[in-house]
VEXZA-862898 format. One record per residue: residue in three letters; x, y, z of N, C-alpha, C in turn; residue number from 1. Coordinates in nm, 3 decimals. Layout:
<kolros>
residu,n_X,n_Y,n_Z,ca_X,ca_Y,ca_Z,c_X,c_Y,c_Z,num
ALA,X,Y,Z,X,Y,Z,X,Y,Z,NUM
...
</kolros>
This chain:
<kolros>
residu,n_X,n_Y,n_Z,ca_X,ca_Y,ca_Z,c_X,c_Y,c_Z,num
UNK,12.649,2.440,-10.311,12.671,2.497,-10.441,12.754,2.397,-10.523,1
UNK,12.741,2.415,-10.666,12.768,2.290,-10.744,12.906,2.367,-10.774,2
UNK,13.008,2.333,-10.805,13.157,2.389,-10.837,13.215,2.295,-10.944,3
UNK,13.195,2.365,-11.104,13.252,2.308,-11.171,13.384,2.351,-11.218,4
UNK,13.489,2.229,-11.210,13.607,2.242,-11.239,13.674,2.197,-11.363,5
UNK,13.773,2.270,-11.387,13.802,2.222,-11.554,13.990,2.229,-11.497,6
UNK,14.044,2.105,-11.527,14.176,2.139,-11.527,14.239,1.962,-11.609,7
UNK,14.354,1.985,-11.554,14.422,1.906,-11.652,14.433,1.743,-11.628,8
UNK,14.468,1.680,-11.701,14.456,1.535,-11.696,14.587,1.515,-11.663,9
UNK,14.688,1.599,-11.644,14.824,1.561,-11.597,14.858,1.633,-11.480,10
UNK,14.973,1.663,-11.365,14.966,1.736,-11.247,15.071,1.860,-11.307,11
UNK,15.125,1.828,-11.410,15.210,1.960,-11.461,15.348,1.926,-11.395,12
UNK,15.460,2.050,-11.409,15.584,2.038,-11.380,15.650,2.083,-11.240,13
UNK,15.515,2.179,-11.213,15.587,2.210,-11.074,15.463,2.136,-10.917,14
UNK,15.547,2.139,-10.852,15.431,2.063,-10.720,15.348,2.153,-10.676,15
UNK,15.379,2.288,-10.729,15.262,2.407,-10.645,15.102,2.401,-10.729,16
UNK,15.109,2.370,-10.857,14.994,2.309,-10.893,14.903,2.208,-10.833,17
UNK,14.976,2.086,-10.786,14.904,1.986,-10.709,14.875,2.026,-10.577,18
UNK,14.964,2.111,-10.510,14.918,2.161,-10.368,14.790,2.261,-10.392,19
UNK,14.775,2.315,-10.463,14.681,2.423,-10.477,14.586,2.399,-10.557,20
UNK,14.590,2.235,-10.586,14.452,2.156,-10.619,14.403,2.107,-10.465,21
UNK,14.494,2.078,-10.393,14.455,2.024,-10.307,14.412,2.175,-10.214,22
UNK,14.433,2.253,-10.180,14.373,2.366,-10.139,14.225,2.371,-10.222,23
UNK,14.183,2.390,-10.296,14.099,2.421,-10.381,13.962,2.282,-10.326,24
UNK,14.028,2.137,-10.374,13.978,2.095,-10.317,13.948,2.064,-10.126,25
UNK,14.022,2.073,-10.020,13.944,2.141,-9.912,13.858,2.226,-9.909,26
UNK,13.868,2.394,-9.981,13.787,2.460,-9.964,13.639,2.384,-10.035,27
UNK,13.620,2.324,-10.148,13.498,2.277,-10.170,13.412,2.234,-10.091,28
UNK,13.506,2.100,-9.961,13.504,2.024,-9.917,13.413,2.075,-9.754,29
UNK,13.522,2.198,-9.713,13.485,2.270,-9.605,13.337,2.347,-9.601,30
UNK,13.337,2.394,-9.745,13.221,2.455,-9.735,13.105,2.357,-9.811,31
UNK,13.071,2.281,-9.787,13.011,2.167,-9.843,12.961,2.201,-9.982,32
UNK,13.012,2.223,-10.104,12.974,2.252,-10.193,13.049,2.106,-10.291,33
UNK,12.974,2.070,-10.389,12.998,1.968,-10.459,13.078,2.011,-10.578,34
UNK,13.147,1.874,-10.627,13.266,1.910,-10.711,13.157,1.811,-10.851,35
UNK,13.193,1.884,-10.971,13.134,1.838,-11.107,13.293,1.865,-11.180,36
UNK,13.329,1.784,-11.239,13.448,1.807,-11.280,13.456,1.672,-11.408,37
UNK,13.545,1.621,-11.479,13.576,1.538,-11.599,13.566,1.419,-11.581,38
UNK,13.582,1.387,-11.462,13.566,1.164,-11.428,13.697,1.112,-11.439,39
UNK,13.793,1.211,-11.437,13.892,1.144,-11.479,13.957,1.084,-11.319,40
UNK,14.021,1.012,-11.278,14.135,0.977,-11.208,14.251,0.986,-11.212,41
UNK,14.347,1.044,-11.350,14.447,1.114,-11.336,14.459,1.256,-11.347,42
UNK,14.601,1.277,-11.332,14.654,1.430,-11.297,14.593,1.482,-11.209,43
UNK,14.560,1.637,-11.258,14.534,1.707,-11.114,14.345,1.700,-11.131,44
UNK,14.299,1.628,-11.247,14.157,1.563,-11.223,14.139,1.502,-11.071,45
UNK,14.264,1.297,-11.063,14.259,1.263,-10.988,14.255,1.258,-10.836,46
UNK,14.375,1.429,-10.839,14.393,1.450,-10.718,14.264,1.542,-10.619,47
UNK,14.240,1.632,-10.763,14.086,1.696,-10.712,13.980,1.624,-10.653,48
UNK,13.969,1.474,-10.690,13.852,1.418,-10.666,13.892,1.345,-10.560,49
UNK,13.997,1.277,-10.590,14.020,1.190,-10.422,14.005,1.267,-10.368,50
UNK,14.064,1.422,-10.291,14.132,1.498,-10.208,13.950,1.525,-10.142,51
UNK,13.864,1.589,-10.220,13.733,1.623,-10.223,13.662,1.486,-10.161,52
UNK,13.657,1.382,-10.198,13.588,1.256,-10.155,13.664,1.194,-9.976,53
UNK,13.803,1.230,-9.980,13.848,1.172,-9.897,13.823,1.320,-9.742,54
UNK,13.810,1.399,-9.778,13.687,1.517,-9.681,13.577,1.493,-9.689,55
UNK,13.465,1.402,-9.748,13.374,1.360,-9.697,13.244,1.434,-9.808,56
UNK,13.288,1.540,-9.901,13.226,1.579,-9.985,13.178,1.490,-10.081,57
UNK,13.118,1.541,-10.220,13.055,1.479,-10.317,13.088,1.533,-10.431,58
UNK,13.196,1.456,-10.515,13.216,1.471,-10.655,13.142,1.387,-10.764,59
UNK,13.113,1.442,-10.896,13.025,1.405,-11.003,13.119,1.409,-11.105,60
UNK,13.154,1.321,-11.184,13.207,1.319,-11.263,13.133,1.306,-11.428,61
UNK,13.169,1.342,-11.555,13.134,1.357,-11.699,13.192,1.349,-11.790,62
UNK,13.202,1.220,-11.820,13.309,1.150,-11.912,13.261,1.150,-12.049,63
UNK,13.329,1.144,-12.178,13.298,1.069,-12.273,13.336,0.964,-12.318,64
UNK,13.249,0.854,-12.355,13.285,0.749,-12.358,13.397,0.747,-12.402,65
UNK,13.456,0.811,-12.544,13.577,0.734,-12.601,13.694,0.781,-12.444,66
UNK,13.704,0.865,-12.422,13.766,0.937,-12.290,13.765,0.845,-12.166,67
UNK,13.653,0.752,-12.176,13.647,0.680,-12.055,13.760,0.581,-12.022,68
UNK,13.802,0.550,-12.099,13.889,0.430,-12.088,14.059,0.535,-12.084,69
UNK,14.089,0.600,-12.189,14.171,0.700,-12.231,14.277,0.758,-12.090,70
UNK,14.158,0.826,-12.035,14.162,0.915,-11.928,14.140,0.836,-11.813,71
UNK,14.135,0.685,-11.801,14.082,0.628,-11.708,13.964,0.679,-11.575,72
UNK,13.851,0.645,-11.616,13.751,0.701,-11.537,13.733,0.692,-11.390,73
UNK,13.750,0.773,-11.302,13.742,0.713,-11.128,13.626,0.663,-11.115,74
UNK,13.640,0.551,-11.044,13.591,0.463,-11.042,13.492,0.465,-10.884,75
UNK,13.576,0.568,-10.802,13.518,0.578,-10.662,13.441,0.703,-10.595,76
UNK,13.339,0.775,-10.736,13.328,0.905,-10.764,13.177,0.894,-10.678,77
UNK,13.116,1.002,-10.641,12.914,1.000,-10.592,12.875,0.959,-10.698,78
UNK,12.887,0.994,-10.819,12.832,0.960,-10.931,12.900,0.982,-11.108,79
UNK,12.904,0.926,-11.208,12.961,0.895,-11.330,12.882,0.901,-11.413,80
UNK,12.857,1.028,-11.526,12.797,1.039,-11.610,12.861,0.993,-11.754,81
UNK,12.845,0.884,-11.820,12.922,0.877,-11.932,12.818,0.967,-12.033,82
UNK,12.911,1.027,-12.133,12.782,1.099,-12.225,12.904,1.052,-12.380,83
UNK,12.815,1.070,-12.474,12.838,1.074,-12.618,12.984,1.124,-12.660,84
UNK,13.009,1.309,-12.638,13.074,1.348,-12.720,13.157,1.461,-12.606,85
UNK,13.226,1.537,-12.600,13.274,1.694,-12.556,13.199,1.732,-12.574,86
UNK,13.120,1.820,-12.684,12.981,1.877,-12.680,12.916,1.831,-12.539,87
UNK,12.863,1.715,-12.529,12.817,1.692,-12.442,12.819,1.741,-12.308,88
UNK,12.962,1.674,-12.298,13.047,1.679,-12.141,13.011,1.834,-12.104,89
UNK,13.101,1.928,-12.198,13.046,2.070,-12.175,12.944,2.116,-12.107,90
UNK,12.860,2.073,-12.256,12.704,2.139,-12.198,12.679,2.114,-12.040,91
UNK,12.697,1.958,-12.031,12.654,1.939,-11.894,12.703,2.003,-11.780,92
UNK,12.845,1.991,-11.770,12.989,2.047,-11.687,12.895,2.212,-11.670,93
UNK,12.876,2.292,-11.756,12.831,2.419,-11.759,12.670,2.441,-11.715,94
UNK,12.579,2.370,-11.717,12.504,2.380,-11.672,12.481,2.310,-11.547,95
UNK,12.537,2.204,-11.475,12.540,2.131,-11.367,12.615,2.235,-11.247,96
UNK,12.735,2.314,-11.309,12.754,2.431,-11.214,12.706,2.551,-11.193,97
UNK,12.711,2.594,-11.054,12.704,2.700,-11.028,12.802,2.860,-11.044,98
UNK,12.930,2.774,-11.015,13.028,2.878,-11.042,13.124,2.800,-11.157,99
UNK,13.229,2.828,-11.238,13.318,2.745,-11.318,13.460,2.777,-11.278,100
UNK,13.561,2.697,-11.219,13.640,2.746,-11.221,13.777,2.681,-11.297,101
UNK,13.857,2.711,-11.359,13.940,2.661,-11.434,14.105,2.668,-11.398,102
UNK,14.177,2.546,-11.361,14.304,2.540,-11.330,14.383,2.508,-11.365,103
UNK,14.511,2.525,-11.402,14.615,2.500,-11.513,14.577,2.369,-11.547,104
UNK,14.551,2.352,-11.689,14.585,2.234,-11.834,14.620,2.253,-11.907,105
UNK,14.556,2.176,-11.996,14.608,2.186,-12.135,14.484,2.272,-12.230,106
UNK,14.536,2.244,-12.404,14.421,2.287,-12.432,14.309,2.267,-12.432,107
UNK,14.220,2.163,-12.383,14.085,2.123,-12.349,14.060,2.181,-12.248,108
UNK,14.124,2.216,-12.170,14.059,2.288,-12.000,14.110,2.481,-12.077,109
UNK,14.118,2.495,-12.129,14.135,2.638,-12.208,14.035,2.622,-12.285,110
UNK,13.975,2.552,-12.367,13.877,2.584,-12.445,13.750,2.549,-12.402,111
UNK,13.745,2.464,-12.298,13.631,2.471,-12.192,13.601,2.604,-12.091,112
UNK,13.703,2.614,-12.061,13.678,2.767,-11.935,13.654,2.885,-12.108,113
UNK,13.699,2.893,-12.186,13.699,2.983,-12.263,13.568,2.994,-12.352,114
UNK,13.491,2.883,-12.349,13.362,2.867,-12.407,13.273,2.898,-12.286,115
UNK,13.295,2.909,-12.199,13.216,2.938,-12.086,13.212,3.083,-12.053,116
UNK,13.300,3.146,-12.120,13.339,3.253,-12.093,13.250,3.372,-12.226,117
UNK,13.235,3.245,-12.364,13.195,3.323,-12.486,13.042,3.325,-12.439,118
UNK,13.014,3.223,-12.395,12.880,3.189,-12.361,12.823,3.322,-12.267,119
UNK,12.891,3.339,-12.173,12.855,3.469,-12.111,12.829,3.565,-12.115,120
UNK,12.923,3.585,-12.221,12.912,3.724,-12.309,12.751,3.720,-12.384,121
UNK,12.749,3.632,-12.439,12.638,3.650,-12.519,12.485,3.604,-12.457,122
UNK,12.538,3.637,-12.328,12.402,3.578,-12.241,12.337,3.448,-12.226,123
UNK,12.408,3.350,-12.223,12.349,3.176,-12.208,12.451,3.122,-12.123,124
UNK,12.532,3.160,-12.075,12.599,3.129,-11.947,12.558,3.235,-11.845,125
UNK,12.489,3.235,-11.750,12.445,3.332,-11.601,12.587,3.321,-11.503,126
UNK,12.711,3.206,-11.504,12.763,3.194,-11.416,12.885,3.268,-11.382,127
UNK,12.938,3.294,-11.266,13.080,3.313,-11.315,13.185,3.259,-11.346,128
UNK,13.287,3.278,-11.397,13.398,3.223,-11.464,13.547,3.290,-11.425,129
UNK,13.620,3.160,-11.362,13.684,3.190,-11.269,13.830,3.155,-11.349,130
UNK,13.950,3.190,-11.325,14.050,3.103,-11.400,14.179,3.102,-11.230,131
UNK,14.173,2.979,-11.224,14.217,3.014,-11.053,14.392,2.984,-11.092,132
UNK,14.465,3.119,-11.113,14.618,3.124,-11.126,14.709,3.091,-11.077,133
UNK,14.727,2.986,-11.026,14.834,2.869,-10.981,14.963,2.992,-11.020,134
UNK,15.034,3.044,-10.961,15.193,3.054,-10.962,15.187,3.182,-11.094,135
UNK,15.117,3.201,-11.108,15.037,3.281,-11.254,15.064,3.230,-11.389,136
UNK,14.987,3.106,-11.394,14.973,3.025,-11.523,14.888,3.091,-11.609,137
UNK,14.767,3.143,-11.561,14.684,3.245,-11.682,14.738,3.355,-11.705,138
UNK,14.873,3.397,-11.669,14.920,3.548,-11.664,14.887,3.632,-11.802,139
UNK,14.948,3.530,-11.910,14.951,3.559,-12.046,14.749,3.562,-12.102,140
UNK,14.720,3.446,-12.064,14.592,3.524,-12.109,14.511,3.645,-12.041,141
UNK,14.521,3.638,-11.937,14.493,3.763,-11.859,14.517,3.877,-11.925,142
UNK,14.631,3.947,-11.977,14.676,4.038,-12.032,14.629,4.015,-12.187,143
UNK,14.593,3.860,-12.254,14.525,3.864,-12.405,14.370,3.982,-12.351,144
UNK,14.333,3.909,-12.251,14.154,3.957,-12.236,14.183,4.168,-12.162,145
UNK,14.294,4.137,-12.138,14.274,4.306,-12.134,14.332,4.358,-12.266,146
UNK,14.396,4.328,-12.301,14.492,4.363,-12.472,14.290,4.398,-12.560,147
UNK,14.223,4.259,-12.493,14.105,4.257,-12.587,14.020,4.387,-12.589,148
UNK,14.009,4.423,-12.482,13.937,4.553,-12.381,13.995,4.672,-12.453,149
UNK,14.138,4.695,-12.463,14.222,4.826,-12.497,14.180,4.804,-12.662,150
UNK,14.179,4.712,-12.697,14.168,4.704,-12.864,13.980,4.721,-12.917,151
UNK,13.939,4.742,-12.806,13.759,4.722,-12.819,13.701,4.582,-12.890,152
UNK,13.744,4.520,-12.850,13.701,4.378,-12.910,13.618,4.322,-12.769,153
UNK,13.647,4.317,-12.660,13.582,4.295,-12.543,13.509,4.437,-12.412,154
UNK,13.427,4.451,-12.401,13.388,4.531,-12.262,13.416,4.546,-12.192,155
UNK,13.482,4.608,-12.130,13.518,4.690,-11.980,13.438,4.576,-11.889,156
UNK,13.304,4.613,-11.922,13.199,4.502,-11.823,13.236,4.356,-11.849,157
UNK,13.219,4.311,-11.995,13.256,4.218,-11.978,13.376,4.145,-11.974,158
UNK,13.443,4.208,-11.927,13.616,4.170,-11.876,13.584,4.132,-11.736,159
UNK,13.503,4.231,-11.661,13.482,4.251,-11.536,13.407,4.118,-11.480,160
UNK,13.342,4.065,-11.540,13.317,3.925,-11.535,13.396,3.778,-11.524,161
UNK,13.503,3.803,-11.585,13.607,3.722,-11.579,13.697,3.739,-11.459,162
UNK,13.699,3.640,-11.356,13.826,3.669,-11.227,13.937,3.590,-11.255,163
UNK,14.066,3.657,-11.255,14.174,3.565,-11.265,14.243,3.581,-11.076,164
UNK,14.241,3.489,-11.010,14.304,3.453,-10.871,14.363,3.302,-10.865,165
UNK,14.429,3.338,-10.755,14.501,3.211,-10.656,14.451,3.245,-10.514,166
UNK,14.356,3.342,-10.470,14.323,3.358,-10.368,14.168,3.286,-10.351,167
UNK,14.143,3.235,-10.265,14.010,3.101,-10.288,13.888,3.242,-10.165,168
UNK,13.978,3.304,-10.073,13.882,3.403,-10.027,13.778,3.523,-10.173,169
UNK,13.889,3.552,-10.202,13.893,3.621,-10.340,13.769,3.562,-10.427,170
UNK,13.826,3.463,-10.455,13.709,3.349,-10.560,13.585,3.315,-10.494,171
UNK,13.605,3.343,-10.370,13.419,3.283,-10.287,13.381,3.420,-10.238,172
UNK,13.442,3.569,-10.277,13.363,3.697,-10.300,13.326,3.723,-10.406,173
UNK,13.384,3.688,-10.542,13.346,3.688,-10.648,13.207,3.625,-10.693,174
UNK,13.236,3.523,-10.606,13.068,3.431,-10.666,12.957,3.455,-10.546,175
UNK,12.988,3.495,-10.450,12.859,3.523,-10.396,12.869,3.654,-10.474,176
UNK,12.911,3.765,-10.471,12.900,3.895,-10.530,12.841,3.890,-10.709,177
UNK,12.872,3.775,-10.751,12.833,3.782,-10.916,12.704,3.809,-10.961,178
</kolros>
């Protein structure tokens, strides 16, 4: 299974983020499922992809050019898609996976998992959409997307679509079950 990941180009402030990239990446690793993720080589990009490559798995990376240099592109990836624009990267990132899952960043890994998420709603994303809560970094949006539900702006159902965890058992019942 293809496992696309969206997280940050930096490792953040606390070390339980990077450990629980590195959890995240084993489980990919263990269950031989491939990592599609940004191309980047830093932050908790970098650590995802070494951690995943150095278990023997297969990461794909999807850069944009201006990003390539920026973000410094890994260089020791299965494969390196440079494309045009974000538009791009997206589209691809979202259709190259099977499941999406998203781990503390910044705002580009929020408006990626969050376009994946609009997409769903409106039927052109089939996948699920995962936001995997490191220490509970999505806490606050979690409670925006139910605030959304109580205010009728979002569905009961389609709330129910959205998983917020730190549990990776949790996250691999969710997607076979989706």
């Amino acid at each position: 299974m293809n496992i696309t990941v969206y997280l940050g180009a930096s490792v953040g402030k606390d070390h339980i983020y990077k450990e629980k990239t590195i959890e995240l990446a084993e489980w990919i690793a263990a269950n031989s499922h491939i990592l599609i993720y940004g191309g980047s080589n830093v932050g908790l990009m970098g650590v995802l992809a070494d951690k995943v490559l150095e278990r023997g798995a297969k990461a794909y990376g999807i850069i944009p050019d201006f990003l390539q240099k920026r973000e410094i592109a890994h260089e020791n990836l299965t494969g390196l898609q440079v494309v045009e624009d974000m538009d791009e990267r997206k589209a691809l990132m979202m259709e190259e996976g099977d499941a999406l899952i998203a781990l503390p960043g910044g705002p580009g890994t929020l408006e990626e998992i969050s376009e994946a998420i609009s997409w769903a709603r409106v039927g052109k994303n089939p996948k699920p959409c995962i936001l995997f809560n490191i220490d509970g970094y999505y806490d606050f949006l979690r409670a925006q997307f139910d605030h959304m539900v109580s205010q009728g702006f979002l569905t009961q159902t389609d709330r129910e679509k959205i998983l917020f965890s730190d549990n990776l058992e949790e996250i691999a019942r969710f997607i076979a079950h989706y």
